[in-house]
SERO-4910 file (N, C-alpha, C, O; in steps of 0.05 Angstrom, whole numbers):
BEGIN
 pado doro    nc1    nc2    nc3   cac1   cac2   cac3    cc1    cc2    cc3    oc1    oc2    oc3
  Unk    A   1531     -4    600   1520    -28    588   1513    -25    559   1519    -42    542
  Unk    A   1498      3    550   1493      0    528   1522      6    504   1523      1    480
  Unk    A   1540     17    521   1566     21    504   1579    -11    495   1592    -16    475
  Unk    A   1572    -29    515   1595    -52    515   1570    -70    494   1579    -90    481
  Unk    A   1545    -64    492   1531    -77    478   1526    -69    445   1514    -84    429
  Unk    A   1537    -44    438   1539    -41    411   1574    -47    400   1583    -48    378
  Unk    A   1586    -48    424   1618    -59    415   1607    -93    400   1613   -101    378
  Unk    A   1592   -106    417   1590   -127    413   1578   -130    382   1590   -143    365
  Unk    A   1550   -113    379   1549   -110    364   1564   -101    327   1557   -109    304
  Unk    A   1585    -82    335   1592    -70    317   1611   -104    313   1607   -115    292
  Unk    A   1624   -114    327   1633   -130    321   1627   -155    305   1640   -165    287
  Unk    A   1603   -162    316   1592   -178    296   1589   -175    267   1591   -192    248
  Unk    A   1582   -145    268   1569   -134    240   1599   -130    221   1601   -138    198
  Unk    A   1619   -119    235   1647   -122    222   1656   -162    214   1672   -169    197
  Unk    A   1644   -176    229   1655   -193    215   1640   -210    192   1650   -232    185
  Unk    A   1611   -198    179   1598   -205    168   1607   -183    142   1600   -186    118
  Unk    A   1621   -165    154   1619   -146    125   1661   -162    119   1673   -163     97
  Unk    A   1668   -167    136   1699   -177    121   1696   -204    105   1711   -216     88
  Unk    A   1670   -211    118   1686   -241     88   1668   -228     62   1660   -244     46
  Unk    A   1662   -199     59   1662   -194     22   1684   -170     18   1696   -162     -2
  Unk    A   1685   -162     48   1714   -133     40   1734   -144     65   1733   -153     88
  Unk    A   1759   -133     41   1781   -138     53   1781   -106     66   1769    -91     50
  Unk    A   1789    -95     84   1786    -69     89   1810    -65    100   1816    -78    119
  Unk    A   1835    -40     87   1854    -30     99   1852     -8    109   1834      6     99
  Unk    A   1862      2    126   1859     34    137   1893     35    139   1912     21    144
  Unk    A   1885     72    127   1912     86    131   1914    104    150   1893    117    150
  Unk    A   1928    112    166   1933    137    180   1907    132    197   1894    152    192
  Unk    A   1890    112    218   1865    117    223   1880    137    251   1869    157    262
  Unk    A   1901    128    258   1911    137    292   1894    164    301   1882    166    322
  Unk    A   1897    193    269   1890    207    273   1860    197    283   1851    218    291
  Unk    A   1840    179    288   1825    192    301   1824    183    332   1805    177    347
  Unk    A   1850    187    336   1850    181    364   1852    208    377   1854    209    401
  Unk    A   1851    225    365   1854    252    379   1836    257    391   1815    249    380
  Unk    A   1831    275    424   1821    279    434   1810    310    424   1796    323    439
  Unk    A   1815    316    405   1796    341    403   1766    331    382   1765    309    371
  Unk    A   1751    347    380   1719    338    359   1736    333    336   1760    339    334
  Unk    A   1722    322    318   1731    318    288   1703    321    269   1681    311    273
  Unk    A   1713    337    248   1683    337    231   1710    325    205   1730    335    196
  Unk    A   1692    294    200   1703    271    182   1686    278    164   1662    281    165
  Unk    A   1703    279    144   1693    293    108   1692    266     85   1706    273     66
  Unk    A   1684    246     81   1686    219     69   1677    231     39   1669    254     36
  Unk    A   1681    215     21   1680    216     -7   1657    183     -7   1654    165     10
  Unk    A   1648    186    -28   1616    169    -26   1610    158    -50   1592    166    -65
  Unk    A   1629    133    -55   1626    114    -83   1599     98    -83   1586     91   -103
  Unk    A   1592     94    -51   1571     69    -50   1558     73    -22   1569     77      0
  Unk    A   1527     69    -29   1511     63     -7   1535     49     21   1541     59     42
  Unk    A   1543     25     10   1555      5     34   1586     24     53   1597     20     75
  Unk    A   1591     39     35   1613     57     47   1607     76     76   1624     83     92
  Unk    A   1578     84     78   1579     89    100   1584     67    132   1596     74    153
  Unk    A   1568     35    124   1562     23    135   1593     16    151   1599     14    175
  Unk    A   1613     13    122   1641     -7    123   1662     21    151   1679     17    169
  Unk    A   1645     51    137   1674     66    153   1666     65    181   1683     60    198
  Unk    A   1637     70    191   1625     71    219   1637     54    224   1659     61    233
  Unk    A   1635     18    223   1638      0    238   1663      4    243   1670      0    266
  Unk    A   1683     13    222   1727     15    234   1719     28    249   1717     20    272
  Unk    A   1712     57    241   1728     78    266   1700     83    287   1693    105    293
  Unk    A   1684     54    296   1666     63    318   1685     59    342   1682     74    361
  Unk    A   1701     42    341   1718     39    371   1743     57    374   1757     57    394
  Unk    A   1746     73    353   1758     96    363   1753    122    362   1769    138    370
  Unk    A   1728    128    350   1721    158    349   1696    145    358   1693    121    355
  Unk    A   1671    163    373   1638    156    382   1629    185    360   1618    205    369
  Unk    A   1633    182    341   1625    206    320   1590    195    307   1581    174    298
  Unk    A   1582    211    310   1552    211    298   1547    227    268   1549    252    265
  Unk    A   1539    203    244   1544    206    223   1510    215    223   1491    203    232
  Unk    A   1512    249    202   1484    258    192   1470    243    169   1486    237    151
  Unk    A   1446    237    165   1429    215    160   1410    232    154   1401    247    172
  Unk    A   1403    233    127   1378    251    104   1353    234    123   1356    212    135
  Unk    A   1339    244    123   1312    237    137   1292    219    122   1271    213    133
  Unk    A   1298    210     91   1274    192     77   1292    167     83   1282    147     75
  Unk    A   1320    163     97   1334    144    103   1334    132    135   1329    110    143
  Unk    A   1340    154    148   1325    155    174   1301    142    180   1298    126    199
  Unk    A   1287    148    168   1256    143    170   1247    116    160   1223    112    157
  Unk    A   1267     95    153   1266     68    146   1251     48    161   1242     66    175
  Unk    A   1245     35    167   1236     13    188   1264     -2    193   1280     -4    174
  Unk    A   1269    -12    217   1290    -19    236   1321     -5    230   1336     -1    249
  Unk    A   1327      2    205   1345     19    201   1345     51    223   1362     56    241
  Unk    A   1328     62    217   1304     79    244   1324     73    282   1341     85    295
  Unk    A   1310     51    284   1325     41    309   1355     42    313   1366     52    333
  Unk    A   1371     26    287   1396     23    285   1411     52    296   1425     56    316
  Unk    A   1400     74    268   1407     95    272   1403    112    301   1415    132    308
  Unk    A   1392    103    309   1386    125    340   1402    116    356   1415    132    369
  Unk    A   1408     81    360   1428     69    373   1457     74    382   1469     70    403
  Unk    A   1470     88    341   1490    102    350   1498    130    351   1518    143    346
  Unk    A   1473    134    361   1476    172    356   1467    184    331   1459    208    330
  Unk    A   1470    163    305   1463    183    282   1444    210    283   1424    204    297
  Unk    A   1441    236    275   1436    259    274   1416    260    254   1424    256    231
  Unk    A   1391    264    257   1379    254    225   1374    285    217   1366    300    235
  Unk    A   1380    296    191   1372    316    179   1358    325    161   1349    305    151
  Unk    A   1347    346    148   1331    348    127   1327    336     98   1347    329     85
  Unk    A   1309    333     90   1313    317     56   1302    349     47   1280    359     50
  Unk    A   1332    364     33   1325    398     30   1309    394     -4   1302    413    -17
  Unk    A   1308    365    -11   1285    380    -33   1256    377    -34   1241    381    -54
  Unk    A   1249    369     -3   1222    371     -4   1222    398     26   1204    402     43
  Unk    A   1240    408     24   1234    439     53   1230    461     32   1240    461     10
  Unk    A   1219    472     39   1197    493     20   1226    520     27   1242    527     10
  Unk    A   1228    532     61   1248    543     62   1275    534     67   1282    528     89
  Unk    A   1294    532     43   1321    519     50   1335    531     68   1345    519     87
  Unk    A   1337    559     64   1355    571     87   1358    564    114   1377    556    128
  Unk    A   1319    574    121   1324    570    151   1324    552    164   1330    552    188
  Unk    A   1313    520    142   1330    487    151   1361    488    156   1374    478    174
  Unk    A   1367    501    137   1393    493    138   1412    510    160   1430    499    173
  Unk    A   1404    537    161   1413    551    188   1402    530    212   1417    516    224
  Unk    A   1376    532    216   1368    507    239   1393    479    241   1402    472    263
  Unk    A   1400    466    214   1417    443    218   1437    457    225   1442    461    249
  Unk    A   1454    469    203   1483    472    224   1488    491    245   1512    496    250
  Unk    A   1464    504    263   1468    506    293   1459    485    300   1479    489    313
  Unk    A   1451    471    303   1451    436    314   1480    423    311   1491    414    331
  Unk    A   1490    423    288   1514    408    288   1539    425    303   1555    410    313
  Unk    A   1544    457    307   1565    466    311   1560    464    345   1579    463    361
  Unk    A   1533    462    351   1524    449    380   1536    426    389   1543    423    413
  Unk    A   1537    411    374   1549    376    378   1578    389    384   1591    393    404
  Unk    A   1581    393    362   1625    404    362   1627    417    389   1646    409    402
  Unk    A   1608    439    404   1619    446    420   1609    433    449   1611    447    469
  Unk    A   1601    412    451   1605    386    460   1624    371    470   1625    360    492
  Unk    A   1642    371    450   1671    353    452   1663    342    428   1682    335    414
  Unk    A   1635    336    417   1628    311    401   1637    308    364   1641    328    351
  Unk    A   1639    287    354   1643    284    333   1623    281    300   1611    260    295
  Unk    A   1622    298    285   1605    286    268   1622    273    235   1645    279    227
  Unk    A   1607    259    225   1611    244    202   1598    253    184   1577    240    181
  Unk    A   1602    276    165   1585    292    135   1598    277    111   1621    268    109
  Unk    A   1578    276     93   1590    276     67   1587    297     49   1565    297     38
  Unk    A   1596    309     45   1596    336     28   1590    337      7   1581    359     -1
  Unk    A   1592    315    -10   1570    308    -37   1539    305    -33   1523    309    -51
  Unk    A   1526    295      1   1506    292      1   1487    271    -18   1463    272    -18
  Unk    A   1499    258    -31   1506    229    -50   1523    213    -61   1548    214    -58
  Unk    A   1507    191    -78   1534    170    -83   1542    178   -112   1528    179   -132
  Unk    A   1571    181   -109   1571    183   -139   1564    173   -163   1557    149   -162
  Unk    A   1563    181   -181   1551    174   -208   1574    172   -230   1566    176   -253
  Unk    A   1606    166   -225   1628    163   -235   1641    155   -215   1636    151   -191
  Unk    A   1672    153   -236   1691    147   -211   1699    169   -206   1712    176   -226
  Unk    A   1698    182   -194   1711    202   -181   1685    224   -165   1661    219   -169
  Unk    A   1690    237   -156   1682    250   -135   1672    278   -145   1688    294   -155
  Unk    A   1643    281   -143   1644    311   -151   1624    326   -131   1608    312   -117
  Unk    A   1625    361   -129   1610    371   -101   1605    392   -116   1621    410   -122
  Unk    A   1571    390   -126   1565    410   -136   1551    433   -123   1529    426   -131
  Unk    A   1547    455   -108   1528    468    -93   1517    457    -67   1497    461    -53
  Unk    A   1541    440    -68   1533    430    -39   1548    454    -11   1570    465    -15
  Unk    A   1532    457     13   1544    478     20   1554    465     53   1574    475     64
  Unk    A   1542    445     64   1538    438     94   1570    443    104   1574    457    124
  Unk    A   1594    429     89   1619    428     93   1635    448     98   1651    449    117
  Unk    A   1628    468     76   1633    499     77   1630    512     96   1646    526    108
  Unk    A   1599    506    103   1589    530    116   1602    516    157   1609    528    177
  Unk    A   1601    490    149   1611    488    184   1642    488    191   1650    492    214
  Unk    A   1661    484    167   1683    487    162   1695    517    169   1716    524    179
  Unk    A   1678    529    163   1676    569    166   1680    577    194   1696    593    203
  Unk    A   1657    559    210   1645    569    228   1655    546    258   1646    547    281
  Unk    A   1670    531    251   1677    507    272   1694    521    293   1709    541    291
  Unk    A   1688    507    313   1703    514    353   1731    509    340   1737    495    321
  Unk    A   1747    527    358   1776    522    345   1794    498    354   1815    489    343
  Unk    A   1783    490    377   1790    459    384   1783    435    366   1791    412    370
  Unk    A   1762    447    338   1749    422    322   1771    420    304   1783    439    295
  Unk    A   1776    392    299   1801    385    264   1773    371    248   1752    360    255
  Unk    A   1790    379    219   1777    369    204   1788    348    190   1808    355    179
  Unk    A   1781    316    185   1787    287    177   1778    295    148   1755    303    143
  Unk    A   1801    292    126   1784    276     98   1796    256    101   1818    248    109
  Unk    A   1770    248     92   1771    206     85   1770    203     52   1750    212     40
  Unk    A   1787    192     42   1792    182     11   1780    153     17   1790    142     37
  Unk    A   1758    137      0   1756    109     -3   1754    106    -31   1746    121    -49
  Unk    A   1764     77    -32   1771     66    -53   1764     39    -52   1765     25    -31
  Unk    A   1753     27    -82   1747      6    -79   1721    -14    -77   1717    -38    -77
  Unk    A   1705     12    -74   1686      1    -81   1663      7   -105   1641     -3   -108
  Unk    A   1681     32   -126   1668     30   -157   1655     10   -165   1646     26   -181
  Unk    A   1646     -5   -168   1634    -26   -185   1618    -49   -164   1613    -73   -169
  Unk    A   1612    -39   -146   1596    -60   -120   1562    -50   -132   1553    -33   -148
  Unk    A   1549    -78   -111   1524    -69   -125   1516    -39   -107   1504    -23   -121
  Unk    A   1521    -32    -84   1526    -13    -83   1526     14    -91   1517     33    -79
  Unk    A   1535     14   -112   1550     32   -124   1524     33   -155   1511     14   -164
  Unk    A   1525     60   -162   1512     74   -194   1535     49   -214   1531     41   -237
  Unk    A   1552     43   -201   1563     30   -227   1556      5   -235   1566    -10   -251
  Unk    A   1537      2   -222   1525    -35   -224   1509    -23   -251   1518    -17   -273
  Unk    A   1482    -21   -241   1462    -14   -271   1458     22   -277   1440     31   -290
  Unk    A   1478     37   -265   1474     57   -273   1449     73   -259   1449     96   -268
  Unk    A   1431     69   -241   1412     73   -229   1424     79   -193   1443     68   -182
  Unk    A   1402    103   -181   1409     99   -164   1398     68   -137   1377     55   -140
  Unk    A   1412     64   -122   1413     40   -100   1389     35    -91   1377     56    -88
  Unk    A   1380     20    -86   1348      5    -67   1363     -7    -42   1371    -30    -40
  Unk    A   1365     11    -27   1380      3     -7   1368    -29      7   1384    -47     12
  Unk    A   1342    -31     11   1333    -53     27   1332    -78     14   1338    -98     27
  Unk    A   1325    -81    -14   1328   -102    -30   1362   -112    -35   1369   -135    -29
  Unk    A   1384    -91    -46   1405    -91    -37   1415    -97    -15   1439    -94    -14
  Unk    A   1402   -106     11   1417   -110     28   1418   -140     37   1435   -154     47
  Unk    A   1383   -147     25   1373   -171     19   1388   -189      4   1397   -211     10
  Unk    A   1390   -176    -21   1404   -199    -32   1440   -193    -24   1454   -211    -33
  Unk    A   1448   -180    -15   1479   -192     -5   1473   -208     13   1491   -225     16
  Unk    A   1457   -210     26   1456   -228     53   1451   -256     36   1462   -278     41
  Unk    A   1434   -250     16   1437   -273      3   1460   -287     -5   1465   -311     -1
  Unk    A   1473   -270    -16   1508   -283    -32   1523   -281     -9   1545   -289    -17
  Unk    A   1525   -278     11   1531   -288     47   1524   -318     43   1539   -336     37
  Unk    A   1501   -318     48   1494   -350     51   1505   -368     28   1523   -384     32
  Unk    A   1494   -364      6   1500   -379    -17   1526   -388    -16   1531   -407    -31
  Unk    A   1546   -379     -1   1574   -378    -11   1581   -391     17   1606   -392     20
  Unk    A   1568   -399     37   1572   -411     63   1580   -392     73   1596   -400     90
  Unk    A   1580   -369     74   1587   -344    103   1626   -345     86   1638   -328     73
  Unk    A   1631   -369     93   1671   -360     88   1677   -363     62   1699   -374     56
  Unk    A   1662   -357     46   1674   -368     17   1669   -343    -11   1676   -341    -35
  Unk    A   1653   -328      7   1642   -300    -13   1678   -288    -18   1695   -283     -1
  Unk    A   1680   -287    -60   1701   -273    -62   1698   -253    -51   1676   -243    -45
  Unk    A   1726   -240    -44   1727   -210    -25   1731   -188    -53   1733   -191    -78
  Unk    A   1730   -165    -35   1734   -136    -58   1746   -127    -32   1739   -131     -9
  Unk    A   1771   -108    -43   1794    -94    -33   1779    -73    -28   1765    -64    -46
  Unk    A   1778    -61     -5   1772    -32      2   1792    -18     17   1804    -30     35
  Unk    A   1797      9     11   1822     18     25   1806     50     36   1796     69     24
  Unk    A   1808     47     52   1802     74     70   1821     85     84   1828     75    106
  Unk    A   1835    114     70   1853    135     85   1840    156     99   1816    160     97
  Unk    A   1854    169    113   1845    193    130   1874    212    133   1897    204    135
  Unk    A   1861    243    131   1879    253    132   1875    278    147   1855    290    142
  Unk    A   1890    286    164   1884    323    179   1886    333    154   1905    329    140
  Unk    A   1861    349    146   1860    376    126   1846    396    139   1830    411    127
  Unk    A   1853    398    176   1847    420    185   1852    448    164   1835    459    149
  Unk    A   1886    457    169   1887    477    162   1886    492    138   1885    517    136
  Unk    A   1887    469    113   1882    479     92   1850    483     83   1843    498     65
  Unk    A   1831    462    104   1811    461     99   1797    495    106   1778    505     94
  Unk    A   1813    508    128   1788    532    143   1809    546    121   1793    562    111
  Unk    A   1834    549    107   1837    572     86   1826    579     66   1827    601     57
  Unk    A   1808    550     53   1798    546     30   1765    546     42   1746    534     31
  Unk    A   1763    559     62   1732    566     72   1735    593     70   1714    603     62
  Unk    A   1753    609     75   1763    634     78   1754    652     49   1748    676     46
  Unk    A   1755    629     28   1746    634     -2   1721    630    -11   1709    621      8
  Unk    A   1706    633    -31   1677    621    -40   1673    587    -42   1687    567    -45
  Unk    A   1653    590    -39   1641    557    -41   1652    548    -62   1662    526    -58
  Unk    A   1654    556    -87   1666    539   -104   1697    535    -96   1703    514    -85
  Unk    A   1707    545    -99   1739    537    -91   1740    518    -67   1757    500    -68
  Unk    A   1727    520    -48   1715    502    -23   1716    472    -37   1732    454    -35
  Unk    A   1697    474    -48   1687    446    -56   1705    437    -79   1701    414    -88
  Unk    A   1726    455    -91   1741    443   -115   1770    438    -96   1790    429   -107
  Unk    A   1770    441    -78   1797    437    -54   1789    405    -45   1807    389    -41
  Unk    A   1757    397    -41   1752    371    -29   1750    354    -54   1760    331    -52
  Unk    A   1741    362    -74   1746    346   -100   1777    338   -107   1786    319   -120
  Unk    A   1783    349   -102   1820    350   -117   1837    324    -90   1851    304    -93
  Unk    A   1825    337    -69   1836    323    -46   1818    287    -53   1829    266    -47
  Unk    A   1800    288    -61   1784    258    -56   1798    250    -85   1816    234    -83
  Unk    A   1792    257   -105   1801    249   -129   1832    255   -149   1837    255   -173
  Unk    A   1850    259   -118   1875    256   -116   1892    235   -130   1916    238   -126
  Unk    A   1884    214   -145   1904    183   -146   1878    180   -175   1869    158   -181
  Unk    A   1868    208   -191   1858    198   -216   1824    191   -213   1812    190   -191
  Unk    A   1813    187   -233   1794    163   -248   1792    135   -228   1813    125   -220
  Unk    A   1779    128   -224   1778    103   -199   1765     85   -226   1744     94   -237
  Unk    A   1780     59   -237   1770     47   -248   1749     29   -237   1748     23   -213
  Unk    A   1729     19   -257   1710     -3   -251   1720    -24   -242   1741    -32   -252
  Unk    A   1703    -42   -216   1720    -66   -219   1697    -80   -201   1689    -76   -179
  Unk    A   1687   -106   -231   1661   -121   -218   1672   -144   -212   1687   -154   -229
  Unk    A   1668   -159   -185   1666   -179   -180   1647   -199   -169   1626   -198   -156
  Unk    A   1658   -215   -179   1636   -243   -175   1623   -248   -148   1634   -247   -126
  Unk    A   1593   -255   -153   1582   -262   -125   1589   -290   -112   1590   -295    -88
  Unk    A   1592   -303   -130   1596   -333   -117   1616   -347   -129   1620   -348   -153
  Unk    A   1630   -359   -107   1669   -371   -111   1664   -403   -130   1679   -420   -140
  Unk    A   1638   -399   -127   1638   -434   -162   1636   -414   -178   1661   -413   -181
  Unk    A   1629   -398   -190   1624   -383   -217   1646   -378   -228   1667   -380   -214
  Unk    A   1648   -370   -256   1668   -358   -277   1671   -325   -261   1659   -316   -242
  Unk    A   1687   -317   -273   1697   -293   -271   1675   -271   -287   1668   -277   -310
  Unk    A   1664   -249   -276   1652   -238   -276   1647   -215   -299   1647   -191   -298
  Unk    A   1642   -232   -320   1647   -210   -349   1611   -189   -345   1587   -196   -345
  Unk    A   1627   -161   -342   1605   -140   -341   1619   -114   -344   1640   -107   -332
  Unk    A   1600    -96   -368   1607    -70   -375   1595    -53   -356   1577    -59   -339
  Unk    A   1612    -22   -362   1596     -7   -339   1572     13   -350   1581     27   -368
  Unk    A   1554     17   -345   1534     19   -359   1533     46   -361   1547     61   -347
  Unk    A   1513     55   -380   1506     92   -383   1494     99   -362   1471     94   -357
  Unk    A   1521    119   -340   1507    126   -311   1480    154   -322   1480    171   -340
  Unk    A   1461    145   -299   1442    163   -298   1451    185   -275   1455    178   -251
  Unk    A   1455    211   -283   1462    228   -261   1442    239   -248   1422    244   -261
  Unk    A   1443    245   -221   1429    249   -198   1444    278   -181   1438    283   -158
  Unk    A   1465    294   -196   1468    314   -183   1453    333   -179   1447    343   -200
  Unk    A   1440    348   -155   1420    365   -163   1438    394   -139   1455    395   -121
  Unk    A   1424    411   -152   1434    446   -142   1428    450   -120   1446    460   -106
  Unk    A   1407    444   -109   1392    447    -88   1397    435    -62   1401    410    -60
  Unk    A   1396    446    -47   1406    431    -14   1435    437     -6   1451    451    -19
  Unk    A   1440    425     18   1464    429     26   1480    411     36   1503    418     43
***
C-alpha cells in the first residue's frame, strides 16, 4: 500500500515539476539492473536532486544521503523518511570527523550489501560555476574502494539547470531552500499551472563501474579528478536565465560574482 501510494505521489510531483522542466534522460535502462548501484550525480542546483529522484524512483528504490541541517527541516523531515532517504552528518559541526565518517560509510556499505541502492553526491554541494568541482571530498572514494562486488557504480552528468533560481547562478549566494520553493510555487500559479516557460534539463547516466574502482586503486585526488573530468566532459556549462512568466519580455540578467562555498573539511 505504501509503495503504490508514493507512485501516486511521485507522480503528481513529476507533473508539477514538467510544466517548468522539460526533462530528457539518456541511457536511464542502466538502472534497471538488478545488482545495487551507488549513483554519483554532479550538483548545479538545489532542484536537481528533487527532478533526478522523481525519474529514476520507478525504476531504481535507491535512497539518496541527506546532510542532516536538511533533514531536519519541518515536513521535508517526513518527505525524506517516506522514501528511504539516509540522513547523514553535517561534518562541520562533528568535533570527530573520522569516526562520523567511518560510522557513515559502514552504514552505507551495509545498505549495498542489502541488495539496496544509494544516491551520493560527491561534491557534497551545489556548485558555485559551471562546471563541477570535488575538492577533499572523500565519501565516493572511500565507498567506491570498499563496495560488494555485485555493487556498479552510475555517474549521472546533468545539465541545464546553470542559471535556475536554484542554482549560485541566480545572485551568486548560496539557495534558501524553503522561500525558494515558495516562490516557484508561486510562478506555478501565476502562469496558470500550463503556461510556466519550460528550461531544458537533460540527465545522462553512465556504468563507470570499472574505471571508477581503478581510479580508487589511486589517491583521492586522482579519484576525484576522474569524477570531475567525467561530469565536466562537454566543457563550461553556459548560463542560461529564463523567464518566470510567459506575458513578460525575455529575461535580460548577468551572472553575478559567485560567492564560493568550497570547504576542506568533511566527506
Amino acid at each position: 500500500m505504501k509503495d503504490i501510494i508514493l507512485i501516486i505521489l511521485n507522480k503528481v510531483y513529476i507533473f508539477f515539476l514538467n510544466r517548468r522542466y522539460h526533462v530528457i534522460l539518456k541511457n536511464s535502462e542502466i538502472l534497471n539492473l538488478k545488482n545495487p548501484l551507488l549513483i554519483l550525480p554532479n550538483h548545479p542546483a538545489f532542484v536537481d536532486p528533487q527532478i533526478l529522484f522523481s525519474q529514476i524512483y520507478t525504476k531504481t528504490k535507491a535512497s539518496p544521503l541527506v546532510v542532516k541541517y536538511i533533514f531536519d527541516m519541518p515536513i521535508i523531515r517526513n518527505v525524506l523518511k517516506l522514501i528511504g532517504a539516509i540522513e547523514v552528518y553535517d561534518f562541520s559541526k562533528v568535533n570527530d570527523v573520522k569516526l562520523a565518517s567511518k560510522k557513515m560509510h559502514t552504514k552505507i556499505l551495509n545498505h549495498f550489501k542489502k541488495g539496496k541502492s544509494i544516491v551520493l553526491y560527491p561534491s557534497g554541494q551545489t556548485q558555485s560555476q559551471g562546471h563541477e568541482i570535488i575538492i577533499g571530498k572523500q565519501s565516493a572514494y572511500i565507498l567506491t574502494k570498499n563496495l560488494p562486488k555485485n555493487t556498479r557504480v552510475v555517474g549521472v552528468r546533468i545539465s541545464g539547470l546553470w542559471g535556475s533560481v536554484w542554482s549560485r547562478a541566480w545572485n551568486g549566494k548560496n539557495v534558501k531552500i524553503v522561500p525558494t520553493f515558495f516562490k516557484s510555487f508561486f510562478y506555478l500559479i501565476a502562469n496558470l499551472v500550463f503556461f510556466l516557460p519550460k528550461r531544458k534539463v537533460v540527465i545522462e547516466f553512465l556504468d563507470i563501474t570499472e574505471e571508477a574502482k581503478k581510479q580508487s586503486k589511486k589517491s583521492l585526488d586522482d579519484f576525484n579528478k576522474f569524477l570531475e573530468s567525467f561530469y565536466n566532459k562537454n566543457g563550461e556549462e553556459k548560463v542560461r536565465y529564463i523567464k518566470h512568466f510567459f506575458f513578460a519580455p525575455k529575461l535580460k540578467k548577468q551572472l553575478p560574482k559567485q560567492q564560493y562555498f568550497i570547504s576542506q573539511r568533511g566527506c
